[in-house]
C-alpha positions, -999 to +999 in steps of 0.1 A: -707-823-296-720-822-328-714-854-357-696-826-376-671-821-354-672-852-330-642-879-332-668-905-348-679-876-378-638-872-382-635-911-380-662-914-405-650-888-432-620-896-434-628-936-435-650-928-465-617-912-484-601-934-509-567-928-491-534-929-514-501-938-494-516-947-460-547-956-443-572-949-418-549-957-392-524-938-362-496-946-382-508-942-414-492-914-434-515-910-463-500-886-488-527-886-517-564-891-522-578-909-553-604-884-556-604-860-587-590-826-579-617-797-588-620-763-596-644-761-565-618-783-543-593-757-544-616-728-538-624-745-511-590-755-498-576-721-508-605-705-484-602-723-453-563-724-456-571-686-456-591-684-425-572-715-407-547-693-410-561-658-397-577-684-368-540-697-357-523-667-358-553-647-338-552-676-314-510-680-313-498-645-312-528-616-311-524-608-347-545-623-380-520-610-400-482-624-388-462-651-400-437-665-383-406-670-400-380-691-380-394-725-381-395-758-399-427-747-419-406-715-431-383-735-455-404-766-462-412-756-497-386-752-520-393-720-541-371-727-569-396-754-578-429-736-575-446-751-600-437-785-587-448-774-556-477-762-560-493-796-581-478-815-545-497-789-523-532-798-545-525-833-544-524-831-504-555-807-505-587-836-500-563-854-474-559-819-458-592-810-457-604-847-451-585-846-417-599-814-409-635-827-413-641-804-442-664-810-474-638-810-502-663-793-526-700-783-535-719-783-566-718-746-561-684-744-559-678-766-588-701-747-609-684-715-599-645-725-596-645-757-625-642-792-626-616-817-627-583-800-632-558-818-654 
């Protein structure tokens, strides 16, 4: 098993995130990161949402393509409030990622997708 993607490499990323909310911990529940949300940060959130999600639903049900739609995850964001929404789904992007053992960004990806986002 590789650091990367051994329980020590998880432990170890996600100890090194300033954690907002909650803690390194089994019950914490962080819900934030105090870590400046890039350009590059959502590129790279936006891309392994992407393929997370083509990975799950291969895996799940045969197809890359299918959502399902009867489910607690379904209805969880309210649409009326998209733009609200959407600011709450970057804020939880590095805690996301973090817990996934993913790098939240490059200099590549910063240089190509922005900086800090206000």
């Amino acid at each position: 098993m590789t650091e990367r993607t051994s329980r020590r490499g998880f432990l170890r990323g996600l100890a090194a995130l300033p954690l907002i909310g909650g803690g390194v911990a089994l019950t914490g529940r962080p819900t934030a990161a105090a870590v400046p949300i890039t350009g590059g940060m959502m590129a790279t959130y936006v891309a392994w949402l992407h393929y997370e999600l083509r990975a799950v639903a291969e895996a799940s049900f045969g197809d890359r393509r299918f959502i399902p739609a009867i489910n607690p995850g379904s209805g969880w964001h309210d649409f009326g409030r998209w733009r609200e929404e959407g600011i709450a789904a970057q804020r939880r992007a590095p805690v996301i990622l973090s817990a996934a053992g993913v790098p939240l960004t490059s200099a590549e990806a910063d240089e190509q997708w922005g900086g800090p986002l206000a």
